[in-house]
C-alpha positions, -999 to 999 in steps of 0.1 A, spaced: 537 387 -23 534 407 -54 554 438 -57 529 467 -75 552 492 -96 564 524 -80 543 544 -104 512 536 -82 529 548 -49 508 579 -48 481 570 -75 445 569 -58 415 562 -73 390 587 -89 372 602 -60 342 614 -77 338 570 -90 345 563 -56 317 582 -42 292 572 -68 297 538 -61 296 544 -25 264 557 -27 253 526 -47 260 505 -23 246 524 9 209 524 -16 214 487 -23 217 486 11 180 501 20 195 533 21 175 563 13 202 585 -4 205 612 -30 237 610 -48 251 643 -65 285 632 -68 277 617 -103 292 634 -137 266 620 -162 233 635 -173 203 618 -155 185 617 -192 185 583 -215 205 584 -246 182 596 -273 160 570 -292 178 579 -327 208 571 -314 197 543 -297 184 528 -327 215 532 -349 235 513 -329 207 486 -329 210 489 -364 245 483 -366 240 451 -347 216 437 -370 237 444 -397 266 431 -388 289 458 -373 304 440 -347 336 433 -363 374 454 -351 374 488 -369 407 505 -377 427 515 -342 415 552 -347 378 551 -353 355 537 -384 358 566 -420 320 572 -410 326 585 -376 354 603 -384 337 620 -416 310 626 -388 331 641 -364 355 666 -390 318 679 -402 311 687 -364 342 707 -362 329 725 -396 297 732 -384 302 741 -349 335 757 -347 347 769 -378 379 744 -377 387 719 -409 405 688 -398 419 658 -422 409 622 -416 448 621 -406 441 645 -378 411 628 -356 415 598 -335 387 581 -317 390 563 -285 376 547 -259 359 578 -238 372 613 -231 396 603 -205 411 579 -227 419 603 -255 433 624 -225 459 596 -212 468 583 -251 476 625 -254 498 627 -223 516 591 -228 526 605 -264 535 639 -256 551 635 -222 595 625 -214 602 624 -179 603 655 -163 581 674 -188 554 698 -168 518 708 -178 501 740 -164 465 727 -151 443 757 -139 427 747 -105 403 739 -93 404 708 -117 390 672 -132 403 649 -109 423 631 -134 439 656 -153 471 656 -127 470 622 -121 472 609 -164 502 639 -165 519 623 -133 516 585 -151 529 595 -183 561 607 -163 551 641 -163 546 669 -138 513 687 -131 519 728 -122 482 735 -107 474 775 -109 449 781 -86 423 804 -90 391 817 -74 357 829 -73 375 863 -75 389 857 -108 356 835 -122 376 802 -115 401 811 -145 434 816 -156 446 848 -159 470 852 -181 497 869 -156 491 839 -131 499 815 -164 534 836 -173 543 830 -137 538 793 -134 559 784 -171 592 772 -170 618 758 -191 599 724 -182 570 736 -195 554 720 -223 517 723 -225 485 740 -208 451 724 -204 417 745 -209 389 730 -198 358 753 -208 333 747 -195 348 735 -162 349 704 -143 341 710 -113 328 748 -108 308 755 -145 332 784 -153 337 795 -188 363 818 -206 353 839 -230 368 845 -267 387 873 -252 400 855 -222 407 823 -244 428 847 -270 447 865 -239 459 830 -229 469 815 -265 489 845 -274 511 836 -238 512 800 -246 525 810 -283 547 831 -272 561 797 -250 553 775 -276 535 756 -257 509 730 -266 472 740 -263 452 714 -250 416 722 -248 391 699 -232 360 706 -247 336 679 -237 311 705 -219 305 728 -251 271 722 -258 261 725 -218 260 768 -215 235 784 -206 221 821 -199 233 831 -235 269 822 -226 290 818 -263 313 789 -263 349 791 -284 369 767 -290 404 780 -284 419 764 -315 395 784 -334 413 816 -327 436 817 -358 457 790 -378 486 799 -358 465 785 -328 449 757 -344 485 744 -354 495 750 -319 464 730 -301 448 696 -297 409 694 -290 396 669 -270 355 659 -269 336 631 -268 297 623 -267 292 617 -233 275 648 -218 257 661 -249 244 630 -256 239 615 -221 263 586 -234 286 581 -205 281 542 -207 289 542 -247 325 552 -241 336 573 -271 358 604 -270 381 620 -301 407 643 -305 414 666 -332 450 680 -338 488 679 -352 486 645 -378 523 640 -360 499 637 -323 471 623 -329 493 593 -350 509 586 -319 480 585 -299 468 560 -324 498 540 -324 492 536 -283 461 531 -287 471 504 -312 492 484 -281 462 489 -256 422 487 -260 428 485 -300 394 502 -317 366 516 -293 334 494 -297 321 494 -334 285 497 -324 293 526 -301 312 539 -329 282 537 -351 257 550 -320 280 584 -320 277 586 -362 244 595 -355 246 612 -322 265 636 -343 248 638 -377 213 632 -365 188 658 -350 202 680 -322 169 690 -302 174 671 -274 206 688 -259 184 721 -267 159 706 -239 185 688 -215 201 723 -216 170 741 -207 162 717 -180 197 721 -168 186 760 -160 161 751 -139 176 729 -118 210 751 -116 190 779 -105 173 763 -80 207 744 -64 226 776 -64 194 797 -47 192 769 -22 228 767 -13 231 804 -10 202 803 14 225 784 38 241 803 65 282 799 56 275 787 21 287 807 -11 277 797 -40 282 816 -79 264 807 -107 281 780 -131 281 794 -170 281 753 -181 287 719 -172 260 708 -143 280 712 -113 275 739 -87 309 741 -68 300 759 -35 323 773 -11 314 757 24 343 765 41 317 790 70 307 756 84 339 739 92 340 743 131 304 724 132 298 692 138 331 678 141 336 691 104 374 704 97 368 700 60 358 693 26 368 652 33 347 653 64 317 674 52 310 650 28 315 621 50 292 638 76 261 649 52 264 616 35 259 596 72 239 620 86 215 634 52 215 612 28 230 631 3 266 622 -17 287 652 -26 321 653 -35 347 668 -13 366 698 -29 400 685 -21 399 659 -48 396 690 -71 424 708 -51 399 738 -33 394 724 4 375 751 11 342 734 -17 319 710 -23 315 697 -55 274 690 -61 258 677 -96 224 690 -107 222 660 -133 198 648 -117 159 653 -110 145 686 -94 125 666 -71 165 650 -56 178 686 -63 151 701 -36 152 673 -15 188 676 -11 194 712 -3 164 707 23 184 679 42 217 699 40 203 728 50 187 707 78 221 688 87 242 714 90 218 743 112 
């Protein structure tokens, strides 16, 4: 019998891929579900981009690239940073890789000994504790609420640093509830984590998903002393609805993001060259569409978080980004053999239809997480079988 390595012992699999693909298999079944457990835009990938990488194929990019990502995309990437955030980066100072949450694990396998802890405001991604826990590190999850916006304050992030401590993650907009910090809230946090010297690492693969006028910074573009101090992660998947492409980047310290390199090196080796050459264009080509996925966004936020709110024992705020709405359903534990967010989900999916995921997987048991990347016609639907499931 093979012996699997102690690591795993309390590893468990991603609960918002396990629920997609459950409710993959309950429609391939003859199932007539609505999933909203999914984190990818419903939209296709734009035709521009589309093309470029058919371009790239016909041309003969199919070859390895260098570990960290082709000069193009790079170049591409540096001018995005320019452009959108004010921040100047050196070639030496991106590295591309094989999604977001692979640039996230390269990070906290080169920056983590044994031991080490990172402060991860909760509620949170699902994998952020798990990557820390891998790379021998351990997670310190502040958790917030819809009293403080679902963010960080910076008293409650003095409290939870200790000698141990050796970075923070920000994750603006947020995965799972669509809170945002402002520039003010961001700067009150960097000046505690300088004062720590702690790392910065801001997660950034929401930005260009705000809405109702909300301003998005990018922490490291505070001051110098910040930018020296942080690591910025982002990717193409959401803006671009190019989840299935798999390319993410990081931008920071040359001395960091070489050593992500050099793991990267050891494991997947380059991301795919026609992705690579996909996400050149995604980047330096027209930027309407996330103008229009935003805007459709809006209309189907609003209509999830009216709905929800309609619900008798269902609270609901208004996400600033991201396309989650991350309710508080906790009023209808007690009904139907529902004690909480785990069997909620298990009972609207039997009993609705509909595929949520459970709060508990993004440490609040008293939510639901729900997307709204996906049509209004499945957003309506939905809320009308929850709210008839759960009367």
């Amino acid at each position: 019998m093979v012996k699997i390595s102690s690591r795993l012992s309390t590893l468990e699999e991603s609960v918002t891929l396990a629920i997609t693909a459950k409710a993959k298999a309950l429609k391939a079944e003859g199932r007539d579900i609505i999933g909203l457990g999914a984190g990818e835009p419903d939209f296709d990938t734009p035709d521009n981009i589309k093309e470029a990488a058919i371009e790239a194929i016909r041309t003969g990019q199919t070859k390895y690239t260098a570990v960290g990502g082709i000069v193009e995309l790079k170049e591409a990437i540096i001018e995005k940073f320019r452009r959108d955030n004010g921040l100047r980066f050196d070639p030496a100072e991106v590295v591309v890789s094989c999604g977001g949450k692979h640039s996230i694990y390269n990070l906290f396998q080169a920056l983590l000994d044994p031991g080490d802890e990172v402060v991860i405001p909760g509620p949170y991604w699902v994998s952020y504790p798990a990557i820390v826990t891998l790379s021998g590190g351990v997670p310190v999850v502040v958790s917030t609420t819809e009293v403080t916006g679902f963010k960080m304050t910076p008293e409650a992030f003095s409290i939870a640093i200790t000698p141990n401590t050796k970075a923070v993650i920000i994750n603006s907009p947020s995965n799972p509830t669509g809170a945002a910090y402002t520039r003010a809230e961001l700067s009150a946090l960097a000046e505690v984590a300088l004062t720590n010297g702690l790392l910065m690492i801001t997660d950034d693969i929401y930005e260009k998903l705000v809405y109702d006028d909300f301003e998005f910074t990018c922490i490291a573009s505070l001051s110098d002393e910040v930018k020296r101090s942080s690591i910025v992660l982002n990717g193409v998947s959401k803006a671009y609805s190019m989840t299935g492409w798999r390319i993410g980047y990081a931008a920071g310290p040359s001395e960091l993001v070489g050593a992500m390199a050099k793991i990267q090196s050891q494991s997947t080796s380059n991301p795919t060259s026609i992705s690579q050459w996909a996400a050149v264009e995604a980047l330096n080509g027209p930027q309407d569409s996330i103008a229009r996925m935003c805007k459709e966004f809006v209309r189907r936020r609003n209509a999830m978080v009216e709905g929800l709110n309609a619900i008798d024992g269902v609270k609901c705020p208004k996400p600033h980004g991201a396309f989650y709405a991350f309710p508080d359903v906790s009023g209808l534990y007690g009904r139907h053999g529902v004690t909480d967010s785990v069997s909620l989900a298990a009972y609207l999916l039997d009993s609705a239809g509909v595929a949520v995921v459970p709060g508990s997987a993004f440490g609040d048991d008293t939510a639901l997480r729900l997307s709204y990347a996906t049509s209004m016609d499945n957003v309506v639907e939905a809320i009308k079988r929850i709210t008839e499931a759960v009367k």
